[in-house]
GUGU-294117 format. One record per residue (C-alpha): residue in one letter; y negated, z negated, x negated. Coordinates in steps of 0.02 Angstrom, whole numbers, padded with zeros to 5 digits, always signed. Each point is the difference from the previous one (the first is absolute). Example, Ala and Ser with C-alpha at 12.3 -4.5 7.8 and 13.67 -1.06 7.14 Angstrom:
2
A+00225-00390-00615/S-00172+00033-00069/
This chain:
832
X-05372-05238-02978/X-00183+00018+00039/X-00038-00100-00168/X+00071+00146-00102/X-00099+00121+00104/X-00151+00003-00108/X+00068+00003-00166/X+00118+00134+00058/X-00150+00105+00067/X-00118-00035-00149/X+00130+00054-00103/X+00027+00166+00076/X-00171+00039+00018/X-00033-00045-00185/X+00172+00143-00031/X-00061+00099+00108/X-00196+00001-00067/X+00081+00003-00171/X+00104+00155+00028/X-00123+00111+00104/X-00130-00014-00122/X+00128+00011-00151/X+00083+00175+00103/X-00167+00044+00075/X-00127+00005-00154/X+00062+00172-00124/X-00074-00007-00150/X-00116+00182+00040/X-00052-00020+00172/X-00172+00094-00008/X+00084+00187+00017/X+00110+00076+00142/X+00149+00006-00077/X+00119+00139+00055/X+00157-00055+00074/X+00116+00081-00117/X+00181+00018+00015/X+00114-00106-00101/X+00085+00130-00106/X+00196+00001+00015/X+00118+00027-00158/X+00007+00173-00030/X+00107+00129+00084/X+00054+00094-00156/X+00162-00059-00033/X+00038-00040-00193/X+00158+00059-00088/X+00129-00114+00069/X+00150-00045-00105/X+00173+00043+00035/X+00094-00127+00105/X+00152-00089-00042/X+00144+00031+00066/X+00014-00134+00155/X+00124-00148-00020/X+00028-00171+00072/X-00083-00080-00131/X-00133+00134+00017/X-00027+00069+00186/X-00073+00133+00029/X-00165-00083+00080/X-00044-00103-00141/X+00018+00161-00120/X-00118+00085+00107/X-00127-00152-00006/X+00000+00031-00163/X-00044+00178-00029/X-00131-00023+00172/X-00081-00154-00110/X-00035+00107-00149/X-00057+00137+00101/X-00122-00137+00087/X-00057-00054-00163/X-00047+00171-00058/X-00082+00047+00158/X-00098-00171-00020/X-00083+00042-00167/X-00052+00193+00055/X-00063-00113+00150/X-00123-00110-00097/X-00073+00163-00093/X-00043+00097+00151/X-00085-00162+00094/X-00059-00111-00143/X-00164+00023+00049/X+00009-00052+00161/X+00033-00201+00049/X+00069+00032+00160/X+00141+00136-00107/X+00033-00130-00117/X+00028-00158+00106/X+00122+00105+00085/X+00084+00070-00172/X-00008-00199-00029/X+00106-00009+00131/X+00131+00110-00026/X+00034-00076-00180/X+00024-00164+00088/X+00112+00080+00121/X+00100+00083-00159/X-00013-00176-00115/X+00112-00091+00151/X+00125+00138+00002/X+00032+00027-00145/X+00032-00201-00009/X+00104+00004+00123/X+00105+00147-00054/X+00030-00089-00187/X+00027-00179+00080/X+00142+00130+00125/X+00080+00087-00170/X+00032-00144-00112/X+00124-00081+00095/X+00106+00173+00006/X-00033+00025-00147/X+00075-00193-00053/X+00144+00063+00104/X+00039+00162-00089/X+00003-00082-00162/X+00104-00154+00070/X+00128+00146+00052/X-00007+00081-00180/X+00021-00164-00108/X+00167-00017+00111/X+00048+00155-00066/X-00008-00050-00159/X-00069+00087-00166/X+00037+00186-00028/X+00125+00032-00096/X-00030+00055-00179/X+00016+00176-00080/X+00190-00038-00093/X+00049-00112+00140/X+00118+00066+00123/X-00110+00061+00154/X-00006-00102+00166/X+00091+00042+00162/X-00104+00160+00086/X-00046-00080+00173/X-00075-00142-00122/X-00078+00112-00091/X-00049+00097+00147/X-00086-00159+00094/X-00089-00045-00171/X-00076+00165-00010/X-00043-00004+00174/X-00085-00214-00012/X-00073+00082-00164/X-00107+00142+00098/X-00054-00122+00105/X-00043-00129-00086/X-00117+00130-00093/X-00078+00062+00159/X-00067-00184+00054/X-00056-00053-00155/X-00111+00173+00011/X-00032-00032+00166/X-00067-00166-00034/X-00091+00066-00149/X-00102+00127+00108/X-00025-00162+00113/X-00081-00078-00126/X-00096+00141-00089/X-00061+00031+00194/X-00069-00189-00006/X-00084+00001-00163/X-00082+00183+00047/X-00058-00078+00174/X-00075-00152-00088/X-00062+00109-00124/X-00099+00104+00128/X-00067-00138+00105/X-00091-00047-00145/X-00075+00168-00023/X-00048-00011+00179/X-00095-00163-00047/X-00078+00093-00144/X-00048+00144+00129/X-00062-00125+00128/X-00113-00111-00124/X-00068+00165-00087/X-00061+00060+00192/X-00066-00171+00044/X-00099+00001-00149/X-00054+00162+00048/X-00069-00038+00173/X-00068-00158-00066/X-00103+00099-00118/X-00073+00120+00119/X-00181+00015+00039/X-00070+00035+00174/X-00163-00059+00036/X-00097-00150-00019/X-00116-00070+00126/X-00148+00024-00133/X+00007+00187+00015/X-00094+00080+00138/X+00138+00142+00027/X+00117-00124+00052/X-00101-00034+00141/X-00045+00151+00037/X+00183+00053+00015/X+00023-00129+00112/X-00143+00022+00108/X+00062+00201+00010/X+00179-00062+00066/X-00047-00144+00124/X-00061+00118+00134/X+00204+00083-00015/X+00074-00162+00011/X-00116-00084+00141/X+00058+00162+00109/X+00177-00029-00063/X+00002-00195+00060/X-00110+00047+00142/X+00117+00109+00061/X+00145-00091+00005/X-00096-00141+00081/X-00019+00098+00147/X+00177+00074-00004/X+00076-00161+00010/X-00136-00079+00115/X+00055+00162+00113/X+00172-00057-00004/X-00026-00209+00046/X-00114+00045+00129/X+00135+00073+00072/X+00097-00149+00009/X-00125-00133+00037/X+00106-00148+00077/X+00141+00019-00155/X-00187-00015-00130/X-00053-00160+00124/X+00193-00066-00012/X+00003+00003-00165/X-00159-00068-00039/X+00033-00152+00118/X+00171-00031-00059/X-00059-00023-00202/X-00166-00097+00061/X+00151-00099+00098/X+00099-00044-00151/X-00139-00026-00094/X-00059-00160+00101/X+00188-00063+00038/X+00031-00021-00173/X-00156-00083-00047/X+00007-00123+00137/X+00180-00028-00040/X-00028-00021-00166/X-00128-00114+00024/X+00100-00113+00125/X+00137-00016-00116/X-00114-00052-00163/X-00072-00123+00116/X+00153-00064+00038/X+00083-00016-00147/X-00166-00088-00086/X+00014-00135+00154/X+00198-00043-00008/X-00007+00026-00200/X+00132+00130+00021/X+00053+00157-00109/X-00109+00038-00144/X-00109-00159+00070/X+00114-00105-00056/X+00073+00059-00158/X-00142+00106-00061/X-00149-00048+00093/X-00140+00063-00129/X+00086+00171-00042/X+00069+00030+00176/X-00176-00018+00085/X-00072+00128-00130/X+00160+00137+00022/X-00007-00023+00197/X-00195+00016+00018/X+00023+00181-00108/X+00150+00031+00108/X-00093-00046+00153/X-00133+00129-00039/X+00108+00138-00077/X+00155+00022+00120/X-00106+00029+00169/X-00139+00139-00078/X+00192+00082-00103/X+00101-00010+00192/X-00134+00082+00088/X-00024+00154-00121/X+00161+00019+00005/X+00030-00018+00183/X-00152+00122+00025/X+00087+00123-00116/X+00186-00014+00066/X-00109+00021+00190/X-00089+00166-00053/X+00163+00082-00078/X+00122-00048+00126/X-00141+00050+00131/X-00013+00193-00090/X-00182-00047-00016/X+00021+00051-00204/X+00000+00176-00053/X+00056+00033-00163/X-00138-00018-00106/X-00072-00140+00115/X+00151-00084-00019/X-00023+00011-00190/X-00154-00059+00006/X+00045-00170+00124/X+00145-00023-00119/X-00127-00009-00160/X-00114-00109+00096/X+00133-00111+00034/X+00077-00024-00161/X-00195-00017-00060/X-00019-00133+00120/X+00144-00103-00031/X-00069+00019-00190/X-00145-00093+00028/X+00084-00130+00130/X+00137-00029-00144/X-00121-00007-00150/X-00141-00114+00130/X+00139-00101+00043/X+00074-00047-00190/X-00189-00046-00038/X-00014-00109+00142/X+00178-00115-00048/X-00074-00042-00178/X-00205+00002+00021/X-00042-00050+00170/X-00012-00200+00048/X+00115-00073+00133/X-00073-00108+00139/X+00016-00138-00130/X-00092+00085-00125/X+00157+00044-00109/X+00035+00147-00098/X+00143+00076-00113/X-00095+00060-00120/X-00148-00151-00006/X-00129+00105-00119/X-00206-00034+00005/X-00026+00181+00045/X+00152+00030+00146/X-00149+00044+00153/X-00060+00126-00114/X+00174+00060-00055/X+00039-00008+00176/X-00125+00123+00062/X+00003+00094-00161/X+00215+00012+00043/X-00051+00073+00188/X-00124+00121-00079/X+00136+00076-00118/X+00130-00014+00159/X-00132+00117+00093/X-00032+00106-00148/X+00209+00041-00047/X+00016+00038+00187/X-00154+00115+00022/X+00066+00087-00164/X+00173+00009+00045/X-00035+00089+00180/X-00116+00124-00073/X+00104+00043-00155/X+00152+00061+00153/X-00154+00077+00096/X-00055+00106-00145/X+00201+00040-00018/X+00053+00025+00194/X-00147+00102+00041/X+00013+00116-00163/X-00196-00037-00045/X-00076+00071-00138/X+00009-00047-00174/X-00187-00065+00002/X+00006-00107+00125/X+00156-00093-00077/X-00091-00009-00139/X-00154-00091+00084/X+00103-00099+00082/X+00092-00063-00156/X-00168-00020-00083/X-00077-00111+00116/X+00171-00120+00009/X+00002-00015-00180/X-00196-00052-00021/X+00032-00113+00176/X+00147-00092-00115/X-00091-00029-00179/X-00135-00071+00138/X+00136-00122+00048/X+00055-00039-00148/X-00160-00019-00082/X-00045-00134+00141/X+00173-00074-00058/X-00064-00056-00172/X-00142-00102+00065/X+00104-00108+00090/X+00051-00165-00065/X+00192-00031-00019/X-00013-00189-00026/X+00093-00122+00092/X-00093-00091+00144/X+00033-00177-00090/X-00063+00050-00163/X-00122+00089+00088/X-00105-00172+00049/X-00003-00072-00164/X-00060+00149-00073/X-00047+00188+00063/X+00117+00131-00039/X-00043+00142-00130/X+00006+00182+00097/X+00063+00078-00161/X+00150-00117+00000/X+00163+00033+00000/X-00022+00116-00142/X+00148+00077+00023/X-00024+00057+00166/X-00187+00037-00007/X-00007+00109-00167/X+00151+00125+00049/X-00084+00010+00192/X-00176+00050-00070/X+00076+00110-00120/X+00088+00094+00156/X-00148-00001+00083/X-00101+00083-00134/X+00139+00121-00016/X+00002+00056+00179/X-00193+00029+00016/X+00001+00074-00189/X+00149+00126+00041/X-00052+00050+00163/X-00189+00015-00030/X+00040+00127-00142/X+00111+00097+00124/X+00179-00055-00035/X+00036-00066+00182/X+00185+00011-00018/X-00002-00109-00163/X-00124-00120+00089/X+00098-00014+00168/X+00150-00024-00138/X-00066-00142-00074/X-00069-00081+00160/X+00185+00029+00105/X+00083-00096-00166/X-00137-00139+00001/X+00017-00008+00171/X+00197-00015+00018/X-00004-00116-00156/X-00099-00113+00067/X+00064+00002+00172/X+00190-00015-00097/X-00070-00161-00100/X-00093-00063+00151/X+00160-00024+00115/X+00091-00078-00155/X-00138-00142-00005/X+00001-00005+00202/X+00197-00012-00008/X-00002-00125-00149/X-00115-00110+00100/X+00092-00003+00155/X+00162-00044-00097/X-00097-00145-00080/X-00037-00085+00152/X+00157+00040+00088/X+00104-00084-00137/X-00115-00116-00040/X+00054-00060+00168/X+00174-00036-00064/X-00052-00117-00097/X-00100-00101+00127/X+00107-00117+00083/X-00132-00043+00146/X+00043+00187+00057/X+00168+00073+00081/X+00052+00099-00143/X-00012-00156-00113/X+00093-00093+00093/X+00125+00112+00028/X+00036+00015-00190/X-00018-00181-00027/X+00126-00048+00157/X+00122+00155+00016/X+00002+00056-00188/X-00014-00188-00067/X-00123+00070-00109/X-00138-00124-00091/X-00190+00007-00055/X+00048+00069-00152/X+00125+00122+00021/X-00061+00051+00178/X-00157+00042-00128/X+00109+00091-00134/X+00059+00103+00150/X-00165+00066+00064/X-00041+00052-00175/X+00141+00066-00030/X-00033+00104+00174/X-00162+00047-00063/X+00048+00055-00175/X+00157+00099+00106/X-00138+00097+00129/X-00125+00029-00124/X+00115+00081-00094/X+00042+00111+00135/X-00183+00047+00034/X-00030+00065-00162/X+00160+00109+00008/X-00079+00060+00152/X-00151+00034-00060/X+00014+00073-00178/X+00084+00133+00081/X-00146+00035+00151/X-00132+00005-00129/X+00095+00108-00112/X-00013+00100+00134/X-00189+00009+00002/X+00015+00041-00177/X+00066+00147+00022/X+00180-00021+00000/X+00088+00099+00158/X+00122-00060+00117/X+00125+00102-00057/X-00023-00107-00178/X+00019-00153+00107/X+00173+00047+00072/X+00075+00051-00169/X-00040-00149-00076/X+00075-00116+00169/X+00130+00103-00013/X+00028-00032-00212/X-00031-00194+00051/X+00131+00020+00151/X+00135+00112-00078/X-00041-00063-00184/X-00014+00093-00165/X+00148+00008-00136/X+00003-00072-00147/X+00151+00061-00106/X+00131-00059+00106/X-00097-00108+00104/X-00079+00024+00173/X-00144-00073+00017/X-00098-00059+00160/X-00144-00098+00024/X+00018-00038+00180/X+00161-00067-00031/X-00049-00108-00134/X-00133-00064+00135/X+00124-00022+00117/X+00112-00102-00119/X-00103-00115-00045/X-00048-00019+00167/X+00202-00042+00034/X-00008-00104-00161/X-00162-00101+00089/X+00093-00015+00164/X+00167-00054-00067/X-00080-00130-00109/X-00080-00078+00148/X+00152-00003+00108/X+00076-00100-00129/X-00134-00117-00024/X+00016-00024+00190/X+00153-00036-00002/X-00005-00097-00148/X-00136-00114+00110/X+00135+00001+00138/X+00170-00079-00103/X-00131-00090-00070/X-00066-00083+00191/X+00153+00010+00088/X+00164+00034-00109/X-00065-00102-00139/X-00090-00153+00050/X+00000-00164-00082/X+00099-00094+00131/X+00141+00119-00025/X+00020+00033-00185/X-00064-00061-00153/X-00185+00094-00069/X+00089+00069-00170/X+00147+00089+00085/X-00144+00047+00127/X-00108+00063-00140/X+00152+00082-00087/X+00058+00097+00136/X-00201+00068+00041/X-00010+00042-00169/X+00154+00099+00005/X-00036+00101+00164/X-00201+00050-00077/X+00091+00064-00144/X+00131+00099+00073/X-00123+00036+00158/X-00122+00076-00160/X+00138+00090-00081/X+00056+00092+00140/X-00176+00019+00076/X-00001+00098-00173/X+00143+00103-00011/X-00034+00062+00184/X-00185+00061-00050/X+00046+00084-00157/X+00148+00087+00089/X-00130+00063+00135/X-00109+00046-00140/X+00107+00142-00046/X+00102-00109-00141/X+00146+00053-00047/X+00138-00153-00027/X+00134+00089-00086/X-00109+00028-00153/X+00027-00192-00008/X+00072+00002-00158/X-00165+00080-00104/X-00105-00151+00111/X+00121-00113-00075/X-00001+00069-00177/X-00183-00011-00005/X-00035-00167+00066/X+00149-00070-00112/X-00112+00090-00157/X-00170-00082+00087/X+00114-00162+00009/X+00062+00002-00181/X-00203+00036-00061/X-00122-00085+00114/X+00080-00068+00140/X+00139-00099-00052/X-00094-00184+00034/X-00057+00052+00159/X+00158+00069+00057/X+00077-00153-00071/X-00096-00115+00091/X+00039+00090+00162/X+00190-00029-00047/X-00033-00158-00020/X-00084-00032+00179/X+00141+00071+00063/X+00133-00119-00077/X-00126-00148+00046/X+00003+00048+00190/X+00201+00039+00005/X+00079-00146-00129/X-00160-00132+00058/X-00006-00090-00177/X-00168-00033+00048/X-00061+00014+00204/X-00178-00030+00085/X-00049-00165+00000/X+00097-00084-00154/X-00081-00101-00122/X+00023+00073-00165/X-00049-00016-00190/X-00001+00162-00099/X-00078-00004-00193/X-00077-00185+00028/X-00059+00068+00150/X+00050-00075+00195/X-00054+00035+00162/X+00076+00064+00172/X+00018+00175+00034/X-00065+00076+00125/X+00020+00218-00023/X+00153+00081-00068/X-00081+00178-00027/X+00063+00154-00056/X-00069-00020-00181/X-00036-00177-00010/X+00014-00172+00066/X-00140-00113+00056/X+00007-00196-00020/X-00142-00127+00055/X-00007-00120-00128/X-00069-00211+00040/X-00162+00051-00009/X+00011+00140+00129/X-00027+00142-00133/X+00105+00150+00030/X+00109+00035-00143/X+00106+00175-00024/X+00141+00045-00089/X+00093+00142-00049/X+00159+00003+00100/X+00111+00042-00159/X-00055-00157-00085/X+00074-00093+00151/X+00198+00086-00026/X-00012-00010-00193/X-00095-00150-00045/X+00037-00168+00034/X-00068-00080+00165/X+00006-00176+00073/X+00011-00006+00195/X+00002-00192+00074/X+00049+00065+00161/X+00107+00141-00013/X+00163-00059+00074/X-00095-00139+00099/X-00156-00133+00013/X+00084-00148-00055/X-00049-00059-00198/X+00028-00124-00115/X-00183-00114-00046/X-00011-00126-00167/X-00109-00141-00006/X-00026-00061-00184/X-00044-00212+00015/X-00055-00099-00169/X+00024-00188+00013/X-00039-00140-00104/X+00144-00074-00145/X-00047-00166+00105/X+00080+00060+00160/X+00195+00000+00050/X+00063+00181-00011/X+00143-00042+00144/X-00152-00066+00121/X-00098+00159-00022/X+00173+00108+00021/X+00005-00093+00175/X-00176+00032+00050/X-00003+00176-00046/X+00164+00003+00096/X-00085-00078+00152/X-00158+00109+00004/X+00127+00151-00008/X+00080-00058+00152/X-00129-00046+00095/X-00089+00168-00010/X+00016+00111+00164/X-00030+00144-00119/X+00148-00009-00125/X+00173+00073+00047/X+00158-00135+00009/X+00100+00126-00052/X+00015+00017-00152/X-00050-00160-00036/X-00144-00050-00088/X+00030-00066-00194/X-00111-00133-00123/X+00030+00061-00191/X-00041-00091-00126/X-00073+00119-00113/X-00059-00099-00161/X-00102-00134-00095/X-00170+00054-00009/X-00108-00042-00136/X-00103-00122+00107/X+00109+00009+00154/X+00171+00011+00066/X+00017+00191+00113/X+00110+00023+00148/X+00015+00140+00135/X+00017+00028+00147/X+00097+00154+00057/X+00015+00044+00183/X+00036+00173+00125/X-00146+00055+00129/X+00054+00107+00152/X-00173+00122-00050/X-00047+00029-00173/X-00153+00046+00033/X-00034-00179+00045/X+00040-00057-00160/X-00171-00044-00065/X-00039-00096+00163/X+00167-00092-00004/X-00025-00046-00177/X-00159-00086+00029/X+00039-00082+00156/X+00158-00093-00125/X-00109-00038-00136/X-00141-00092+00115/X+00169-00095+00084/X+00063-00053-00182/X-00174-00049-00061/X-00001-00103+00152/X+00154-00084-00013/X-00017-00039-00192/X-00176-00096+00026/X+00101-00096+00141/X+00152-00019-00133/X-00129-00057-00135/X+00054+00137-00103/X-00118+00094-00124/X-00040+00163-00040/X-00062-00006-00193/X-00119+00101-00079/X+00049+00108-00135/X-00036-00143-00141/X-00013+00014-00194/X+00036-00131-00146/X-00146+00016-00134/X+00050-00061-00177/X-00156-00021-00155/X+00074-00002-00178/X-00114-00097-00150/X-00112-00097+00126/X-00057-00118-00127/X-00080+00177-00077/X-00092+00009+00142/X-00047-00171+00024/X-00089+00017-00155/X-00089+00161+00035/X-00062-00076+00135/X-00075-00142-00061/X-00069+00100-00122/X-00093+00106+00098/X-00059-00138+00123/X-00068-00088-00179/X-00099+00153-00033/X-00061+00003+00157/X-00073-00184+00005/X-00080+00037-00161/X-00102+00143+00057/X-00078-00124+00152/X-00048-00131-00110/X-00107+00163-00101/X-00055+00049+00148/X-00063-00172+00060/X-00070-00031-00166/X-00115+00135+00002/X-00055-00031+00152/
């Protein structure tokens, strides 16, 4: 339990950071603003229609719904006119169109069925009659005029449902439009900029107001606690109290843990050290503020505006513990000198990170200071001024600090202008901030800075949270640690697939990040929350296309079902195959067979469940089929052949793992029936595949498809010299006395045929394992060439009968030439 504890805490400090400065930091913070009312639809009722006359089918309270939803959507849009230049009128106008979206939803999903049933009660009726038919029966006639006006009345009940939803939709859009067109407006504004002397003489003209304003209520309160002096000691005590319990406790633990290699020690002994040291610092400063708080409320030691106030400085607080304490998990070094995020410049990041903590919670308390104590507009306006020049400080510094890796760092310095992508777009914000707010556009400046700000905040905690899942996977894969061996001994899990899970982990929660944060720095970018929530609720719900409902998160969640099935039937695939299955019990190609058969039906319906969750609908079976039989007839015919094919291999078994076959002058054992094709290993260990259709129609030798045993031949020449009945006997006699032929059947000497040079027998005998032929063979042919040098019998060699026609011709020639020859020696010698 206490291993979880820091994660856990880190966590929801890092939500908690995330969120306050995400709620806490408007976009136009440097002016009072006004606490307006959030403007209500309004009161003037709209010309309702006339309300149907009440039925089963139709009560009266869903006819009523009706007419009160049209009204609402009326009211709505004189609503946005009368407040559209006010945020606070149109977040709450937003609101009521949401309110008015879901019922009118839910009023059309409550009609259709009655309105299914009405017509299901007129089609039983049966047609009208026509004009020269003879006319129905009059309570018939009676009911159908009666089902008729119904009918009528829900279809335009459901009509003004739906024109209610598309007008609602309609006009949260113009709110959008409203909203954007004000923000631009604000952003646009120009107060004062800190180059002008007026806008320091303003504020020097209203800081003698406000220092008697703050003064003042300093005293009042100080009035109050010294009133109540033990309470003020109590409390003080009892948060200095938990302050020093926790850290000693939380010290004693870590100690602990590091010394029996417990908890994070011993699965995650790197990461844990680094997320317990920032928890270890973080969670005693956060307990005691808010101890100290809880004490001075529940003590009545907080007035109203005090209370404000202690509240502020609180949340500011746990702003800069939160943001201090992120900084701390990736850039500062464990007692071993280990870091998450191992970069040549993390002491300077690290300091740089507890500046900018400092600097977000200075701005955030006086930003609800200006706001609680209604200050005036040029103070807010200094205030803002000075945080937006203190930030493009910070980020300036940013850019001249490497980002290199430590290890690449030592062979050769890192460049402070690298990464590119990161440097460039932080100077350019920089520039930006101290360009817009120098020239007196501080609400465009603090703008820009909030966005960089969050952004990079956003993208930081992805990296931080992509590092930490690194190393905690990476773990899995480590089978010197717990969680490796708990994969490799409980899971059964090898090197390799225990590594094609991690990644597959990885890819999985990296996925999930970005989903996360794509939407959080949208959200910087000047997309509301409101914006957010419709489109959760379009990936939720879904979005229709034609006929079809669409929804992402279902999709999601189906292929997660698909994933999940497919590995329960691997697993228990790996089980039949280690306990059902094993080779003691029953032979490897029924084994293989039957394994085959449960991953393919395990696949199909692993399948046909996720698609069904997806929102598919199975009676429309018949179009599926049409098309794929078209995609069959064009393209996928072989394919889909060969897949029949598998299927008849693993059912009829012409061919099963393990036989030794020949295919197209090709032979080998197989080893894979797959869905598409089958895989032999040929002599030489090469892997050879075939299509599983050439296997049913073509023409395939298998030595050892009913069983092993198999017929050898041994070919024998002998000399015309020898006695054919003595080498009959000795071929007889080597047959018999070999432990490796069969007795039955019985082994048989042919006498095949006079050779040209030598007489050719054979002998023909039955092996219990044909695969053993080739050894067998030679082990008979070294025991007959033994026993024919003993016999005195000879093997010829192939010999051939040359015959010379006219040799006196050539006697002739010969001498001739030799003649010639002697002549030219006696010249020579002559000369000489």
């Amino acid at each position: 339990m206490s291993s979880r504890l820091p994660r856990i805490f880190v966590l929801v400090l890092t939500c908690v950071g995330c969120l306050t400065i995400a709620l806490g930091l408007p976009r136009v913070a440097y002016a009072n603003e006004p606490a307006g009312s959030t403007a209500s639809p309004g009161t003037t009722k709209a010309q309702q229609p006339e309300s149907p006359t009440p039925s089963p089918f139709f009560p009266a309270e869903l006819a009523q719904r009706i007419v009160r939803l049209a009204s609402d959507v009326e009211n709505a849009a004189k609503g946005i006119q009368r407040v559209k230049d006010r945020e606070s009128g149109l977040a709450g106008q937003r609101l009521e169109l949401e309110r008015i979206e879901v019922e009118a939803q839910e009023l059309i999903a409550a009609l259709k069925p009655r309105l299914s049933a009405v017509t299901a009660q007129l089609q039983k009726l049966g047609p009208p009659p026509e004009k020269d038919a003879a006319p129905e029966a009059p309570n018939v006639a009676s009911e159908r005029e009666r089902l008729t006006s119904i009918q009528s009345n829900v279809e335009g009940a459901i009509k003004s449902a739906e024109l209610a939803l598309v007008r609602s939709r309609q006009l949260m859009r113009l709110v959008q439009h409203h909203r954007q067109a004000l923000f631009a407006r604000e952003l646009m504004q120009r107060t004062g900029s800190p180059l002008w002397l007026s806008t320091w003489q303003d504020l020097a003209a209203e800081l003698p107001r406000t220092s008697r304003q703050i003064s003042n209520l300093a005293k009042a309160w100080w009035h109050q606690a010294r009133d109540k002096p033990l309470s003020l000691v109590l409390v003080v005590a009892m948060a200095a109290g938990v302050y020093g319990v926790l850290r000693l406790a939380l010290s004693v633990i870590g100690s602990r843990m590091r010394v029996r290699g417990e908890g994070w020690a011993a699965y995650f002994p790197n990461t844990g050290d680094a997320i317990w040291r920032a928890a270890t610092g973080a969670l005693p400063p956060l307990s005691a503020a808010i101890t100290l708080y809880g004490g001075l409320a529940g003590s009545g030691l907080l007035t109203a505006t005090v209370g404000e106030l202690a509240l502020a400085g609180l949340k500011a607080f746990a702003v800069f513990i939160g943001v201090r304490a992120v900084a701390e998990v990736a850039l500062a070094p464990t007692p071993s000198g280990f870091r998450l995020l191992d970069l040549a410049g993390a002491p300077k990041l690290l300091r740089l990170a507890r500046v900018l903590a400092a600097l977000i919670a200075i701005e955030t308390l006086l930003r609800d200071v200006v706001r609680i104590l209604y200050l005036p507009l040029e103070i807010g306006v200094v205030q803002t001024t000075l945080t937006n020049l203190a930030f493009a400080a910070v980020l300036a510094a940013f850019v001249r600090i490497p980002l290199g890796s430590r290890e690449a760092a030592v062979l050769q310095p890192p460049s402070r202008s690298r990464p590119l992508w990161i440097k460039v777009p932080v100077a350019a914000a920089a520039l930006m901030i101290l360009g817009t707010t120098l020239a007196g556009y501080v609400a465009l400046g603090q703008f820009i800075s909030t966005q960089a700000m969050l952004a990079g905040l956003t993208l930081f905690l992805l990296l931080l949270a992509h590092a930490i899942i690194r190393r905690a996977v990476g773990a899995l894969a480590d089978g010197e640690r717990p969680m490796g061996r708990i994969l490799e001994t409980r899971l059964g899990l090898d090197s390799e697939r225990t590594s094609y899970v991690t990644r597959l982990i990885i890819g999985v929660v990296d996925t999930v990040l970005l989903l996360v944060a794509v939407p959080l720095i949208l959200l910087t970018w000047g997309y509301t929350r409101d914006d957010f929530i419709d489109w959760l609720k379009v990936g939720i719900v879904g979005f229709e296309i034609g006929r079809f409902q669409i929804s992402l998160v279902r999709i999601l969640l189906a292929l997660g079902l698909f994933l999940i099935l497919l590995f329960l039937t691997r697993a228990f695939q790996r089980w039949l195959d280690r306990s059902v299955l094993m080779p003691a019990r029953i032979d490897r190609s029924i084994a293989h067979s039957v394994l085959m058969g449960v991953g393919y039906t395990g696949v199909g319906l692993a399948i046909i469940f996720a698609l069904s969750y997806a929102g598919l609908d199975f009676t429309q079976l018949a179009i599926v089929a049409g098309a794929l039989s078209l995609g069959i007839g064009f393209g996928l015919q072989a394919i889909f052949n060969n897949f029949v094919s598998g299927i008849i291999l693993l059912i009829e078994r012409p061919v099963k793992v393990g036989d030794w076959i020949v295919v197209n002058g090709q032979e080998g054992f197989v080893r894979r029936i797959n869905v598409r094709a089958t895989e032999i290993e040929t002599f030489d260990r090469s892997s050879l595949i075939i299509p599983n259709s050439e296997l049913i129609t073509g023409t395939v030798m298998n030595w050892t498809h009913r069983n092993a045993i198999g017929r050898l031949v041994v070919y024998v020449r002998v000399s015309y010299k020898a006695d054919p009945e003595q080498v009959i006997s000795i071929l007889r006699r080597v047959a018999e006395d070999s432990p490796s032929i069969l007795r039955e059947p019985e082994p048989t000497v042919v006498f095949e045929d006079f050779g040209e040079s030598a007489m050719i027998f054979s002998l023909r005998a039955f092996v219990p394992d044909v695969i053993r032929r080739l050894a067998v063979q030679t082990e008979l042919r070294l025991a007959i060439a033994k026993s024919f040098r003993e016999a005195g019998i000879e093997i010829p060699y192939l010999q051939h009968d040359i015959h010379l026609r006219d040799l006196d011709g050539v006697k002739h020639a010969f001498a001739r030439a030799m003649e010639a020859r002697r002549r030219e020696q006696e010249l020579e010698a002559g000369g000489t």
